[in-house]
C-alpha positions as CSV (number, residue, x, y, z in Angstrom):
1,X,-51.8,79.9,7.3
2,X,-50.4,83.6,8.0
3,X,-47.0,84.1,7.5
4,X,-44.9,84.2,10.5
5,X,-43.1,86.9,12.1
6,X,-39.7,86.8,12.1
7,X,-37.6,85.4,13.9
8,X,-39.2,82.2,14.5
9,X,-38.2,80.0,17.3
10,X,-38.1,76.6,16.7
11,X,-37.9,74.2,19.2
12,X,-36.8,71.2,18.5
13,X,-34.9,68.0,20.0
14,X,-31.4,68.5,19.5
15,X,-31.5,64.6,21.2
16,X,-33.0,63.2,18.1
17,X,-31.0,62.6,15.3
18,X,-33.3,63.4,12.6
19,X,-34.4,66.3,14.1
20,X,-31.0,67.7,14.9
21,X,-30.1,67.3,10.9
22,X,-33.3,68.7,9.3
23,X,-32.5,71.8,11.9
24,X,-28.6,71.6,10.8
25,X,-30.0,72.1,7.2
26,X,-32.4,75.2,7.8
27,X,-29.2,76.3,9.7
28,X,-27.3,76.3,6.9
29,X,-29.8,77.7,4.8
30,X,-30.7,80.8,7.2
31,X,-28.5,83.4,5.9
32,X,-30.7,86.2,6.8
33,X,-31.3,85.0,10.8
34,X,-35.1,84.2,10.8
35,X,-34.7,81.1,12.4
36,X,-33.4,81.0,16.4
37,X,-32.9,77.2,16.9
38,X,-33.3,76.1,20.3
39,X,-32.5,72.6,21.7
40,X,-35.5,71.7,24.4
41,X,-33.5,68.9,25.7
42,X,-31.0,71.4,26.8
43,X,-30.5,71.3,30.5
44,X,-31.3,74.7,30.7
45,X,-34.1,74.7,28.3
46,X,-37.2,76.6,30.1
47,X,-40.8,76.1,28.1
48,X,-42.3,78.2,30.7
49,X,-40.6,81.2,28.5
50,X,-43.1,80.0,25.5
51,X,-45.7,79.0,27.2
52,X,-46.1,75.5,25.9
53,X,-45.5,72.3,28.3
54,X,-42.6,70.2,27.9
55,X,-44.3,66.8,27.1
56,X,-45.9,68.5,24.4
57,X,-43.1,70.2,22.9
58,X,-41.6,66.5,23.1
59,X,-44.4,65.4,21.1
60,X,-44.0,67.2,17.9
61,X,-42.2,70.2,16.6
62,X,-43.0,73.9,17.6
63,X,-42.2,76.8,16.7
64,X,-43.3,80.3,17.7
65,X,-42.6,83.5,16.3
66,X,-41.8,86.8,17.1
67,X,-45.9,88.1,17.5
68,X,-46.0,84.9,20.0
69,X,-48.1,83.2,17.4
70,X,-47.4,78.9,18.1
71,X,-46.8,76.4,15.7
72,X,-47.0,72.9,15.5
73,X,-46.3,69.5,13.5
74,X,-46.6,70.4,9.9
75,X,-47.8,73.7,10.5
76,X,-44.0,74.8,12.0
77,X,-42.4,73.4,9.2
78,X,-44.5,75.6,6.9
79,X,-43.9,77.8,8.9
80,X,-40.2,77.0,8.4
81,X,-40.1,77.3,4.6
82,X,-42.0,80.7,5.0
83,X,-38.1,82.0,6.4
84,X,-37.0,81.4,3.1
85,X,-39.2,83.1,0.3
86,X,-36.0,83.2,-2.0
87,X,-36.0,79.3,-2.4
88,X,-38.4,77.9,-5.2
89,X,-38.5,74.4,-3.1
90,X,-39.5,76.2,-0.1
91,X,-42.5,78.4,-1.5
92,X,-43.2,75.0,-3.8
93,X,-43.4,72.8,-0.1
94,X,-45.1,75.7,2.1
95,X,-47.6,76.1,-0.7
96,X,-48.2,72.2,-1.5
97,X,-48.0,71.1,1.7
98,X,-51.1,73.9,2.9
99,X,-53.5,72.5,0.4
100,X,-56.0,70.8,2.3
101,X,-55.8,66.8,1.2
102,X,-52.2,66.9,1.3
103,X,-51.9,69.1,4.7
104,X,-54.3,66.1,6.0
105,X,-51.6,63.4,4.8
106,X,-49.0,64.9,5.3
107,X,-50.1,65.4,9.5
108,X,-50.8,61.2,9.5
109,X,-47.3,60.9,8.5
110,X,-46.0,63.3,10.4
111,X,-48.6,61.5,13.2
112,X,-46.3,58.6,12.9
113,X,-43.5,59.9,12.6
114,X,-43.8,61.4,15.8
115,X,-45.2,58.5,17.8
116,X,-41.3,56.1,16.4
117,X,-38.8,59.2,16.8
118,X,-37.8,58.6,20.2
119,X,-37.2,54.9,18.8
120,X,-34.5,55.9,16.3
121,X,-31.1,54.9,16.5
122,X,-28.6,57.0,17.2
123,X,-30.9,59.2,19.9
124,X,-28.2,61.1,22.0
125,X,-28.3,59.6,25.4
126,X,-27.7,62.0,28.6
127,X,-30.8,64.3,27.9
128,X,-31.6,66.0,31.0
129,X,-35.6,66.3,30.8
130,X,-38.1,64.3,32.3
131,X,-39.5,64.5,28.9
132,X,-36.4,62.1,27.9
133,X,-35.6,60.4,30.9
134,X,-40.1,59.1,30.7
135,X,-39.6,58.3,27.1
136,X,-41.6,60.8,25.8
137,X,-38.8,62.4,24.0
């Protein structure tokens, strides 16, 4: 997987819990402003600006960097850890997580966890989107 281009855009559901944490942590971790967060359940969210459809950012993680380069699931969290070549865990994940039998497992989980996110409690209510309103989110 090439590295990405900084910044990187991830787009993410601030709605979900989960979600809104593991982006609270790379947060806190960005000191050098690779990462430009961006809640898609935002009322003013637009994914006609990366050229991706809602439902499908609803679906799984993106993230898309500066080249325009998109990516998804598992691949934006590598993508993620990339942003941070000065943290041993992060090159440690990026690099496990591309080899090819644990890349595989580690989709199927991700695969799962996708289809019982908008299940969780504690999901934000008031989310704008059709996305959220259809469930989807």
């Amino acid at each position: 997987m090439p590295i990405p281009e900084f910044p990187l855009h991830i787009l993410y559901d601030g709605a979900c819990p989960v979600c809104s944490r593991e982006i609270a942590y790379y947060r806190r971790l960005d000191r050098s402003a690779r990462l430009v967060p961006v809640d898609i359940s935002a009322p003013d969210f637009d994914p006609h600006r990366y050229g991706v459809p809602l439902a499908a950012l609803m679906a799984e993680l993106h993230a898309v960097d500066r080249r325009g380069a998109v990516y998804r699931g598992v691949g934006a969290f590598i993508a993620i850890w990339q942003a941070f070549p000065e943290r041993r865990s992060c090159r440690w994940l990026a690099a496990i997580v591309s080899l090819p039998v644990v890349n595989g497992l580690a989709r199927l989980g991700y695969r799962w966890f996708a289809r019982v996110r908008p299940r969780l409690p504690g999901r934000r209510s008031g989310c704008a989107t059709d996305a959220c309103r259809s469930g989807r989110g």
